[in-house]
N, C-alpha and C positions, 0 to 999 in steps of 0.2 A: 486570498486563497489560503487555508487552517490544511493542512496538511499533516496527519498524526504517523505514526509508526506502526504496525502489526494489528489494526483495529480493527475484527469482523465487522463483515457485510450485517449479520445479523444481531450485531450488540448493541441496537438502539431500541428502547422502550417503544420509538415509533414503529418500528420494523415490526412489534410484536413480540419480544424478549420477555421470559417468564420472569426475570430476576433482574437483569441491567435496568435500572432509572436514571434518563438522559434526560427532565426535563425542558434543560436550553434548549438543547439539539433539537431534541420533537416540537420546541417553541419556531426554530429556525426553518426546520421543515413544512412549519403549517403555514410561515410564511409566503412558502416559496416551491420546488419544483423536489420530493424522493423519487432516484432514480432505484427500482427495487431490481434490477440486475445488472448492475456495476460489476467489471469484473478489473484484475491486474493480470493481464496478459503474463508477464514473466516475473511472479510471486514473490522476490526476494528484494531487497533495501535498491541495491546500484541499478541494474536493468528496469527494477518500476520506475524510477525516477527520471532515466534517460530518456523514457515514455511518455513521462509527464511534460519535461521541461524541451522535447523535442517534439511532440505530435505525432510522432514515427511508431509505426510496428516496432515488431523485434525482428524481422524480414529486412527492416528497412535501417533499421539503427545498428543492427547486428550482436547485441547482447543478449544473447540467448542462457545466460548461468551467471554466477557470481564471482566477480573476479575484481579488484581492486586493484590500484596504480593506473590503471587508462588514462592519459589525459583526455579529459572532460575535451576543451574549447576545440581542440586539435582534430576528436572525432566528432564532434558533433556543433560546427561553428553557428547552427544556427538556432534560437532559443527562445522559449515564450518572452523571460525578461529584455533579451537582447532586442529582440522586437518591438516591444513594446516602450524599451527606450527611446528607440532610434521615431518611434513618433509621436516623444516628446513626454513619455511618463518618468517620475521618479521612481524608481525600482529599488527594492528594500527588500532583502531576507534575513531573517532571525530564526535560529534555531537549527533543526538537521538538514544539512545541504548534502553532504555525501558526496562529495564528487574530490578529484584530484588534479592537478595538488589542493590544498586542502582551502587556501586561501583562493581559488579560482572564483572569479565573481558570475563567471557565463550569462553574462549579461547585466547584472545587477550591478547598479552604482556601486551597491557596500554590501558588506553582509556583515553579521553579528551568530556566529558561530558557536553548536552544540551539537555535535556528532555522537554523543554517547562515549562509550569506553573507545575507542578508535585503535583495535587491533592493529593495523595495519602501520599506523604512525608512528603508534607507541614502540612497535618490534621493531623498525625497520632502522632505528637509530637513537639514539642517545639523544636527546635535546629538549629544550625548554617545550612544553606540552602549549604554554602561552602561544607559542606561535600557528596553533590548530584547532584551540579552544577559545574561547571568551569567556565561557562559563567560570571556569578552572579560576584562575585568576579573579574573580568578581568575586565567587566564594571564599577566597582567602583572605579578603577584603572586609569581608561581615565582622561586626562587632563578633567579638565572642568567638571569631572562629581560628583556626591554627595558620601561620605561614606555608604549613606544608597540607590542609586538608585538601583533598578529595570525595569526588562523590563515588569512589570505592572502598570510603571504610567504615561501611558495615559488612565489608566482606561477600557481599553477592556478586553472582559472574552477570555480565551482560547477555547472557545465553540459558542462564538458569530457570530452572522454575521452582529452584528452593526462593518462597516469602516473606518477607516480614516487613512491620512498619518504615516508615521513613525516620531516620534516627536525628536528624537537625532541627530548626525550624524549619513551620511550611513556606514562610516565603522564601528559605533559600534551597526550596527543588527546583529543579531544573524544570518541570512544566509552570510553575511561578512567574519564575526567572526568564522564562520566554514572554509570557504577558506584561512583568515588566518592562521589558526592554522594547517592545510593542508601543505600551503606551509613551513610555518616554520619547521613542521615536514618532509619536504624533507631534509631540511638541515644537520638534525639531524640523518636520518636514516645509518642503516648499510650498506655500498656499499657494501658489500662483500656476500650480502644474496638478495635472491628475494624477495620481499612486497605483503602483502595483504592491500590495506588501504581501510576502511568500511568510508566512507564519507555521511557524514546523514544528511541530512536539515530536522529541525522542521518544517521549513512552506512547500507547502500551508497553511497546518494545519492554523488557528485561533487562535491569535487575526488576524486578518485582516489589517496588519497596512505595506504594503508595501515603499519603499520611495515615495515622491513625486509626482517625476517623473514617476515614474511606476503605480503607481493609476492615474495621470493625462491623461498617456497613454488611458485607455480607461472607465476614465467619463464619454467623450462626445461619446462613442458609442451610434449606435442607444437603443432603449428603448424596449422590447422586455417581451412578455408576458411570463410566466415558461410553460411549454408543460406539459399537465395534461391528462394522462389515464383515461378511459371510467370505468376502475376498481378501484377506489381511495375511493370508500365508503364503502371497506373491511377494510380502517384503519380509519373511522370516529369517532369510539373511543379514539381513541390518540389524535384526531385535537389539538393544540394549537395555534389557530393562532393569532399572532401577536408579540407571545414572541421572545423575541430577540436568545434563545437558541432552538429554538422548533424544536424537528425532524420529525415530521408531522404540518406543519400546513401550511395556507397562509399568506403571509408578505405585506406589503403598498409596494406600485410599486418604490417608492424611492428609499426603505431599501431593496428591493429586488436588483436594477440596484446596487446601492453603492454597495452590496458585492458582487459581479460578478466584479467589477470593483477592488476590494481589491484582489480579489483571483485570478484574470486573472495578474494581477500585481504581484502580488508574484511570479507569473511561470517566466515574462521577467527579474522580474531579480535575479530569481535563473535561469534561461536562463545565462544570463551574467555571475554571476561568477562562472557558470559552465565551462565557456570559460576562465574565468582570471583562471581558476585553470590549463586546458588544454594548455593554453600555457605558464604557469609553468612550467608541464611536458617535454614539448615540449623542453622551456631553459635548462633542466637539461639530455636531450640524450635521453631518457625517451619512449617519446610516440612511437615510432613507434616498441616499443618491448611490451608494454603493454597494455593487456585487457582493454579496460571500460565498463562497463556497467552500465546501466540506470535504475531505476525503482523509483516502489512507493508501499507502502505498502497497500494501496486502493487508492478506488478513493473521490468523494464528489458528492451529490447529487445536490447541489448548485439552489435546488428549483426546480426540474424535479418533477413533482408530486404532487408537495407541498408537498417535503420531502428537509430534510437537512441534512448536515455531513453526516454517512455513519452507516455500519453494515444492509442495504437493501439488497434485493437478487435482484437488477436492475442495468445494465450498469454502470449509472455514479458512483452507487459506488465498484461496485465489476470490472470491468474494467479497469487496470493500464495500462503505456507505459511499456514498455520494447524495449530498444535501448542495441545493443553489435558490439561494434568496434574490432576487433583480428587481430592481423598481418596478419594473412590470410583468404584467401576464399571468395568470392563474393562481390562486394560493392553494394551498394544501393538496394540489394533484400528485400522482403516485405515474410516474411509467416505467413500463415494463418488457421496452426495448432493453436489449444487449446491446450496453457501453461499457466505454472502456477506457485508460488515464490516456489513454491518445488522442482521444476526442477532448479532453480539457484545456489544451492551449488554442487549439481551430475556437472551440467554442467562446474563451475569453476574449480574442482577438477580435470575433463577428460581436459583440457586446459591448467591445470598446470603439466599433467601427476602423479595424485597422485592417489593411489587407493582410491575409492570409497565403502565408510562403510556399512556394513549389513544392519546398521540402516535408509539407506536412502531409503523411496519409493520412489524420482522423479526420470525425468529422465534425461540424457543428451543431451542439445541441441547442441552440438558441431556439430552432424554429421552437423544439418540446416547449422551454419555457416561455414562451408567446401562445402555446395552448395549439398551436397551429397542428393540422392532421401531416404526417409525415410518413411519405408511402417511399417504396424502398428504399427501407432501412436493410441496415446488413442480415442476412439470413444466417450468420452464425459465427461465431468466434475461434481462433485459431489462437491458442495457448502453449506453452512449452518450459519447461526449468528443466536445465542438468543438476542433477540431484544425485546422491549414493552410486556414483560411479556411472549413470546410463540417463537418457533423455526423456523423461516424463511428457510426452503428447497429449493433448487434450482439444475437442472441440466442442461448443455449446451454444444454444440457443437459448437455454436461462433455463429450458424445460427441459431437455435430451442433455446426453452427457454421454460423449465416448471417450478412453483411456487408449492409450496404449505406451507400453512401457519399453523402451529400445534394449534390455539386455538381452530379455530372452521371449519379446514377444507375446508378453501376458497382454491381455485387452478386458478391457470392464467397460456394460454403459448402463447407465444409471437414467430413471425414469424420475425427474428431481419435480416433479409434480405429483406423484403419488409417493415418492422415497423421499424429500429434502434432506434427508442427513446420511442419504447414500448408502443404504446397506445392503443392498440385494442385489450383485452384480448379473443383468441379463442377457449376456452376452450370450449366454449357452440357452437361451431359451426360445425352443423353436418358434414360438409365436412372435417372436420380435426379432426374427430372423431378416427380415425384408430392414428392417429398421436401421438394426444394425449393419449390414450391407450397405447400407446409405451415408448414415458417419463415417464409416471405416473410407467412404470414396469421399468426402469432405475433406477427410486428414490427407487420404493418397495426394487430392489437387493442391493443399495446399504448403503438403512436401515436396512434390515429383522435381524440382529443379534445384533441392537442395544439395550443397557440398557434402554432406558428410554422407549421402550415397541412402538416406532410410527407403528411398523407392524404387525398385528395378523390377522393370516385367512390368509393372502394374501391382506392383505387390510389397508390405510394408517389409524389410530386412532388417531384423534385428543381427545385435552382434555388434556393430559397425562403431569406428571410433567416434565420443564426439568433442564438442568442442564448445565452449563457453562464449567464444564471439566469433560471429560471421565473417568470410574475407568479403566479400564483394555484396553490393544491395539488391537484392533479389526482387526486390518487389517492383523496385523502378526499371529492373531490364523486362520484367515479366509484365507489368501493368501498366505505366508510365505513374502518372499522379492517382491516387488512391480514387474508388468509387467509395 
């Protein structure tokens, strides 16, 4: 499982991207099974991943916003890796695990550790950073390089979307350093057992500092204005425009192009050593018996809106790739059901032949990759982040898209088959009055029993406080095991 940081849904040359070239990836996909509406239920690093690595809603997990310090095992004891141990696989993650405390394995024999800048760790006390990273240390390690460096000095923030190259060698960035430590961990594994390996790249994520070459790739692209909704003056209270971290505002057309050019660069060449790792596999007998699959834990806004980085209830950031290669079943097909990172651990478990836990609501996309026809599938997705003080609502079928925003009850819904990049909110349009009507009772059914009070009467209440994680599991007192 390749698991990246911030990577649009729509940044693969497969997908149809005017400017990204992912060769490997759209090599990996013709292999195997693009899911073209992938989504991340709850858009930000911790709650996506809780999703991933638990199978669970955010109904069901209860991380509805971003909140760090949770212990991971405590709340959520049951786990793809954990699972997957227990019958009988060596479980391996390298790279960003995100979870707390920092060393939890939540199932994994081991892990090999790169969280990125780890606000949380770094503030929270004085101590050797070795005991949170792997990278850190290994860096310091390199020929040529300082006892005290870091991969904070060239000065970028991990939130930024001020750019520039990677200022080291490229084998010592940290999306390198992850297929390093990949490959090496083939060498070392058990032949005698089948592998789960979690491979995690921090970037896209921020800093913005690609190599060279892969930022220079596309500086000189055309120059290109952000695409702004007719709706964008329901978050005119947040505006910040100009700051270099600001997740509402508008940017100088410079500092806008440069990071589009930082962050399209970071895809080619986690492009690449997503290939030097695949034909690792390849050397070692490997590939043509094992799984891969692709994703990302959200996506990035990267100026749609005059919005940035993620936790939006819009496309570019709830919108990931999802690519799955399987020794068998269909190559190069394309589906266009609504999934979601909850459905990736049900689905890896049915492909490993392992039973699949009470505790998982997603579901299994195996049948998709066996080409088989799969009739009720879910009729629509139920999304949510607390964001700029209020609860971001959203429900989709990959075509329809309704908002609603918990402060003061603004609602937008988007027609993402005639609009894909959202800009014409039709909420107020009487001809899609019935329509609208219809999502609005999708989001009422699948808030009406929530704690923090957004439905009464029958009717959505803004205002209402909220809250970043659920007390009690909602979905299992309302449903039992997920449909």
């Amino acid at each position: 499982m390749i698991c990246v940081d911030q990577w649009r849904g729509d940044a693969l040359s497969a997908a149809g991207h005017p400017v990204v070239r992912t060769p490997y990836l759209d090599q990996l996909a013709s292999q195997g099974t693009r899911f073209s509406r992938a989504y991340s239920a709850t858009p930000t690093c911790v709650p996506a991943r809780v999703a991933l690595m638990t199978g669970q809603s955010q109904e069901r997990h209860g991380r509805v916003g971003y909140r760090d310090g949770v212990t991971f095992q405590e709340a959520h004891p049951v786990t793809l890796p954990g699972t997957l141990r227990d019958a009988g696989y060596q479980t391996q993650a390298i790279g960003k695990l995100h979870v707390y405390p920092e060393r939890s394995r939540i199932g994994f024999d081991d892990v090999r550790l790169h969280d990125g800048y780890l606000h949380f760790a770094r503030r929270r006390q004085q101590r050797d950073l070795r005991e949170v990273d792997d990278y850190l240390p290994w860096l310091q390690s390199q020929a040529g390089s300082s006892p005290v460096a870091d991969y904070t000095d060239n000065g970028l923030n991990c939130n930024s979307v001020v750019a520039r190259p990677w200022d080291k060698p490229e084998a010592q960035h940290p999306t390198n350093w992850v297929v390093t430590e990949a490959i090496s961990w083939l060498y070392r594994r058990d032949p005698t057992t089948p592998f789960f390996l979690y491979l995690s790249f921090h970037r896209p994520h921020a800093p913005l500092d690609p190599p060279q070459w892969a930022f220079d790739q596309y500086v000189g692209m055309p120059r290109t204005d952000p695409v702004v909704g007719d709706w964008t003056s329901a978050y005119d209270e947040f505006r910040n425009d100009g700051a270099h971290d600001t997740v509402i505002g508008r940017l100088d057309a410079e500092t806008h192009h440069r990071a589009k050019a930082g962050y399209y660069g970071h895809l080619s060449h986690i492009d690449q050593q997503v290939n030097r790792f695949l034909d690792t596999l390849a050397e070692f007998g490997l590939r043509e018996d094992t799984v891969v699959l692709f994703t990302s834990d959200h996506g990035d806004m990267l100026g749609d809106h005059d919005m940035y980085r993620k936790g939006q209830p819009y496309e570019g950031s709830t919108h990931v790739p999802l690519l799955i290669s399987a020794p068998e079943g269909p190559r190069g097909q394309v589906i266009d059901d609504v999934v979601e990172l909850r459905d990736l651990m049900p689905t890896v478990l049915d492909l490993a032949g392992v039973p699949i836990p009470e505790t998982v609501d997603g579901r299994s996309l195996a049948p998709h990759l066996r080409g088989e026809t799969v009739s009720e599938w879910r009729e629509h997705l139920h999304g949510e982040h607390v964001l700029l003080g209020q609860s971001l609502q959203w429900v989709t079928d990959g075509k329809r898209k309704y908002v609603w925003m918990s402060a003061h009850g603004d609602e937008q819904f988007f027609d993402l088959e005639a609009d894909p990049q959202e800009t014409r909110n039709l909420v107020a349009d009487p001809a899609r009055a019935d329509e609208v009507r219809r999502w609005r009772q999708k989001l009422l059914d699948d808030l009406r029993d929530r704690e923090e009070g957004y439905v009464d009467a029958g009717q959505l209440v803004p205002g209402r406080p909220v809250v970043t994680e659920l007390q009690r599991p909602i979905w299992s007192q309302r449903h039992g095991r997920a449909q």
